[in-house]
C-alpha positions in Angstrom: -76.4 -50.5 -9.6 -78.8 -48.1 -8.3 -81.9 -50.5 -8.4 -79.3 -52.8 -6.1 -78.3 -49.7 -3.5 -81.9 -49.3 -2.9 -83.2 -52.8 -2.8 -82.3 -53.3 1.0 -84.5 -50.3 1.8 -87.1 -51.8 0.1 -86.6 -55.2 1.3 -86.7 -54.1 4.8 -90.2 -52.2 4.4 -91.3 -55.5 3.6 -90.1 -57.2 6.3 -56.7 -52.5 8.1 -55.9 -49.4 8.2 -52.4 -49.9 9.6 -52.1 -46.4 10.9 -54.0 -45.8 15.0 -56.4 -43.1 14.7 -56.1 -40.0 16.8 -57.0 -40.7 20.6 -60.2 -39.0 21.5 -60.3 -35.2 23.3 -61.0 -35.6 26.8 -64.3 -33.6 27.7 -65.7 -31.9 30.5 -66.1 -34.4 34.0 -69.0 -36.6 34.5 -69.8 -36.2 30.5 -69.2 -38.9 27.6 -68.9 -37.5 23.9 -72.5 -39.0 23.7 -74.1 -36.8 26.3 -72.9 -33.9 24.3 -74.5 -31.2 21.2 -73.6 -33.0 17.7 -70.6 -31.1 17.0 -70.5 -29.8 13.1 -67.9 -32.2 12.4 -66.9 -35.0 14.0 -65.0 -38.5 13.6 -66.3 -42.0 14.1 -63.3 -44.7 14.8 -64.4 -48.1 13.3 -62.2 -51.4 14.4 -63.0 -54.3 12.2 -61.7 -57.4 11.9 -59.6 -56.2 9.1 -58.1 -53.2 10.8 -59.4 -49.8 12.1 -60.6 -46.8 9.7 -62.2 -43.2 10.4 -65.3 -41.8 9.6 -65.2 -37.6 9.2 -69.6 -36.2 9.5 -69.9 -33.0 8.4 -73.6 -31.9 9.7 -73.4 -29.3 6.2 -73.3 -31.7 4.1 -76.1 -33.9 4.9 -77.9 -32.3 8.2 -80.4 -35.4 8.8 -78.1 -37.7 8.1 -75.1 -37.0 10.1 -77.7 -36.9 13.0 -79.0 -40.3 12.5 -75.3 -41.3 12.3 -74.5 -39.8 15.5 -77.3 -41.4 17.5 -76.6 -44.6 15.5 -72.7 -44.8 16.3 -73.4 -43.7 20.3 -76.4 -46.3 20.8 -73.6 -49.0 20.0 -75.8 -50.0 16.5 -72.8 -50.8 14.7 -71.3 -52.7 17.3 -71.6 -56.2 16.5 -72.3 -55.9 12.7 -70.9 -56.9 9.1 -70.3 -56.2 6.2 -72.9 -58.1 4.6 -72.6 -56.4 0.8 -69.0 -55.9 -0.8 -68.7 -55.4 -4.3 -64.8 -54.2 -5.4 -64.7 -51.4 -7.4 -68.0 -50.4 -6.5 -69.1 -49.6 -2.8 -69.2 -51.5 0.6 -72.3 -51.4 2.2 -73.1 -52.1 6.2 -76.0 -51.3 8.9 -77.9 -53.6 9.4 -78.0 -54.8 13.6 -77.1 -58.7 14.5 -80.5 -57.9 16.7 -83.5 -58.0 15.1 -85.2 -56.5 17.5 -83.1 -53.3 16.9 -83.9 -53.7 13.2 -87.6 -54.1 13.7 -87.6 -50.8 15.7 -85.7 -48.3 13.7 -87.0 -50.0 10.8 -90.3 -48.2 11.7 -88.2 -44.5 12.2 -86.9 -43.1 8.4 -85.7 -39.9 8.3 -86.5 -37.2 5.8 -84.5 -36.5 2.8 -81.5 -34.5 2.5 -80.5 -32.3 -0.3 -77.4 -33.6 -2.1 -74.8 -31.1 -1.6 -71.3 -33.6 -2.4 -70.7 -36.2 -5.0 -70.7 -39.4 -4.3 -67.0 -39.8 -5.2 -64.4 -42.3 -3.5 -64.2 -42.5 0.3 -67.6 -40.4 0.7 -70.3 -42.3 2.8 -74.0 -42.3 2.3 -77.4 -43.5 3.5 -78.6 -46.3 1.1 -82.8 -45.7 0.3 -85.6 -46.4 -1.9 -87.2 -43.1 -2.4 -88.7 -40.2 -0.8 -87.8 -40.2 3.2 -86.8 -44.0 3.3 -83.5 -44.1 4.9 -82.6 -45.9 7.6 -79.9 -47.6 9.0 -78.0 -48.8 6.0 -74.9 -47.1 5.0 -72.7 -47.5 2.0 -68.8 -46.3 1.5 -67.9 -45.1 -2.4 -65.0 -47.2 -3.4 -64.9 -45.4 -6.7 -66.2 -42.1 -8.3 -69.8 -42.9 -8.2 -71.2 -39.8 -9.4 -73.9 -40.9 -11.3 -76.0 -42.0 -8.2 -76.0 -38.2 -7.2 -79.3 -37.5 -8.9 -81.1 -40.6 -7.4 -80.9 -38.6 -4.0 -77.9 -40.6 -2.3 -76.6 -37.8 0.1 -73.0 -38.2 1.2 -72.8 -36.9 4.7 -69.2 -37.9 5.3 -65.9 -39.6 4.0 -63.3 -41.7 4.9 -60.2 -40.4 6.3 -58.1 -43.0 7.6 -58.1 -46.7 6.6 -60.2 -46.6 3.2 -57.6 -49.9 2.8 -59.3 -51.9 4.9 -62.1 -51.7 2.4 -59.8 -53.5 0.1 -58.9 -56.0 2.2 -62.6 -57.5 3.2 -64.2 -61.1 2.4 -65.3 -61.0 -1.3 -66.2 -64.5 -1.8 -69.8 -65.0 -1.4 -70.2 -62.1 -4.3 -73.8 -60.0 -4.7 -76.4 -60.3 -1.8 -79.5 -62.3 -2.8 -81.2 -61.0 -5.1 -79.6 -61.2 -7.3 -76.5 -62.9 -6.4 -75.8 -65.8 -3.7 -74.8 -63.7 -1.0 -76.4 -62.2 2.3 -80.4 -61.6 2.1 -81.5 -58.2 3.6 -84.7 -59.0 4.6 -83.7 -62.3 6.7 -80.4 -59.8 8.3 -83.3 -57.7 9.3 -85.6 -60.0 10.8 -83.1 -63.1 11.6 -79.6 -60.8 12.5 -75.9 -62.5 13.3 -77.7 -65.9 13.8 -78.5 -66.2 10.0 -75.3 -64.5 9.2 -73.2 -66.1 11.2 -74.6 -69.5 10.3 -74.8 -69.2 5.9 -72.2 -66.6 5.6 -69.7 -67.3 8.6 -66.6 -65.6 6.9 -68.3 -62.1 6.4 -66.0 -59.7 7.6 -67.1 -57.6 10.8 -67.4 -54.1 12.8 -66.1 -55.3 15.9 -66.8 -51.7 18.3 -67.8 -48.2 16.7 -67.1 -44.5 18.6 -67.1 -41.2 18.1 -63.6 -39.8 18.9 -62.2 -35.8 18.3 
């Protein structure tokens, strides 16, 4: 399972919840939450085709990773994307943009490692990587206690508060991405985006809009 969280990574160096979520704060005139610090926490609001759920960062957690989140989620990356790997009782993993001319640029900007400070348990969200200073764009929700990928460096920098059913409820039936199952390929997502997606795999569940609310 681990060999399979990372494989992405490496591929691409080579190449509903029923209840709303809380409206957002306002903030000060003339600003958008974007435009402001990265607070120390702070809540993305995912609506999917299955429903909505909520994202909660915590910047102590997993520093470098919460930033990369918050720049990905207020460039509109997730906008527009699916959930190209779901495996029940595993994890769910997303982030990879239906443009792959957004691909091929953050492709080329990893961040550095964090320290892993949680457990990967149920409802935490991490970077997927491939080693040292590899991650990118690719995120992965725990759907069970997966504990033992804590030493393999998979930082959780945040967990699901609101909606973890929608994980539940998304399109299962083109099983393990490729390799080594039939499923989605990472590297043709990264270099081919919603056009090869939505022509092999058209029932893929998606990530219709992503934002940060408070």
């Amino acid at each position: 399972m681990r060999y399979l969280l990372c494989l992405a990574a490496t591929l691409l160096l080579v190449s509903c919840g029923e209840k709303p979520a809380p409206p957002p704060k306002k903030v000060a005139a003339g600003k958008s939450l974007k435009d402001q610090p990265m607070p120390d926490v702070y809540k993305v609001l995912f609506d999917t085709s299955k429903g909505s759920f909520v994202v909660e960062v915590h910047k102590d957690w997993a520093p470098k990773g919460a930033e990369q989140f918050w720049m990905l989620v207020n460039t509109g990356f997730f906008n527009d994307t699916r959930f190209f790997r779901v495996r029940p009782e595993f994890i769910v993993q997303f982030g990879l943009s239906g443009d792959p001319n957004t691909n091929a640029m953050l492709n080329a900007k990893p961040i550095e490692d964090d320290a892993v400070k949680q457990k990967n348990v149920k409802g935490t969200i991490s970077f997927a990587q491939s080693g040292k200073s590899s991650r990118r764009t690719q995120v992965f929700v725990n759907l069970k206690d997966n504990s033992d990928l804590d030493k393999d460096g998979f930082a959780p920098f945040g967990k699901v508060t609101l909606g973890l059913d929608v994980f539940e409820k998304l399109y299962v039936g083109y099983g393990e991405w490729d390799p080594p199952g039939r499923g989605p390929n990472a590297s043709r997502i990264a270099t081919e985006g919603n056009k090869y997606l939505d022509a092999r795999f058209p029932r893929l569940d998606k990530i219709l809009r992503a934002k940060v609310v408070r």
